[in-house]
N, C-alpha and C positions, 0 to 999 in steps of 0.2 A: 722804673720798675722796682716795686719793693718787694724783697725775699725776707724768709723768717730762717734764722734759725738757733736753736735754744729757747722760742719763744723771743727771740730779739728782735726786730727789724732792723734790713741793712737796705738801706737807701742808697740812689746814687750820691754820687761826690755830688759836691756845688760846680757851677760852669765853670766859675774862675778857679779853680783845681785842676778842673781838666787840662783849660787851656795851657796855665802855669807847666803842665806835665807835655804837653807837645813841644811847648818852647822847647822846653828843656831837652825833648827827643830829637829836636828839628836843630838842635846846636851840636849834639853832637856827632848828626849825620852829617852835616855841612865839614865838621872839622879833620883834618887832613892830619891830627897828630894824633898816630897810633901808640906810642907808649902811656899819653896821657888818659886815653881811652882805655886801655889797657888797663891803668891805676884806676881808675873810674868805675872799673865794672869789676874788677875783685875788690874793691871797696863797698860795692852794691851785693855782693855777696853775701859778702860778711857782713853787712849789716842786716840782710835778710836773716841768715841763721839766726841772727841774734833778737829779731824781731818774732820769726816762729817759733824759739824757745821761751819768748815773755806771752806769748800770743796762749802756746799751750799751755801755759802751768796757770794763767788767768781763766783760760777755760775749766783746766781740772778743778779750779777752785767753785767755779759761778756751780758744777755739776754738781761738787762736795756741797757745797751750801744748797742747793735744789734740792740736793736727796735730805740735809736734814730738815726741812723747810717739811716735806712731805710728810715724813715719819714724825715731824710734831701733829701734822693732820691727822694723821693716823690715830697714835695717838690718845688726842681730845676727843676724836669719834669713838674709840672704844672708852675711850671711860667716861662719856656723856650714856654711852649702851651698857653700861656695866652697871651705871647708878640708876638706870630705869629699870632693869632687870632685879636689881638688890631691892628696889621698892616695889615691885611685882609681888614678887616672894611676899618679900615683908606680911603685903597686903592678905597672901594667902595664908600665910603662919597665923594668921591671930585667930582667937578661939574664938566662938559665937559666944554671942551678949546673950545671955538670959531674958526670956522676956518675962516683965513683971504685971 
């Protein structure tokens, strides 16, 4: 299943991700050593913090850059519409030709 969001696509993992990630849940259910579990999963912690504080300032930036990305659209549409309107004019300012 693909989701979008920001315009990104976010795929599944590859299989061999997954599995890799069960092993690794299925080793630590089987293990009967709760202090090491314990170090294990305030370690997961904090590395999670650590990973949604790079996560969100990567996002503020992709949004920072999206919005300037727009407002150059912006922009090049108004002064593509400013230079047709200057030569509209233009066209209307000029005197009539004499005819000879």
């Amino acid at each position: 299943m693909i989701k979008k969001f920001l315009n990104i696509e976010i795929e599944e993992p590859p299989v061999e991700l997954e599995l890799s990630v069960e092993m690794r849940c299925r080793d630590i259910m089987e293990s009967d050593d709760i202090d090491n579990i314990k170090r294990y999963c305030t370690h997961l912690i904090r590395h999670q913090m650590k990973q949604d504080v790079f996560l969100a300032s990567v996002l503020g930036r992709l949004v920072e850059l999206e919005a300037v990305v727009a407002c150059m659209a912006v922009r090049k549409r108004r002064k593509g519409l400013k230079y047709v309107l200057w030569r509209i004019s233009q066209i209307f300012k000029r005197k009539p030709s004499k005819a000879k």
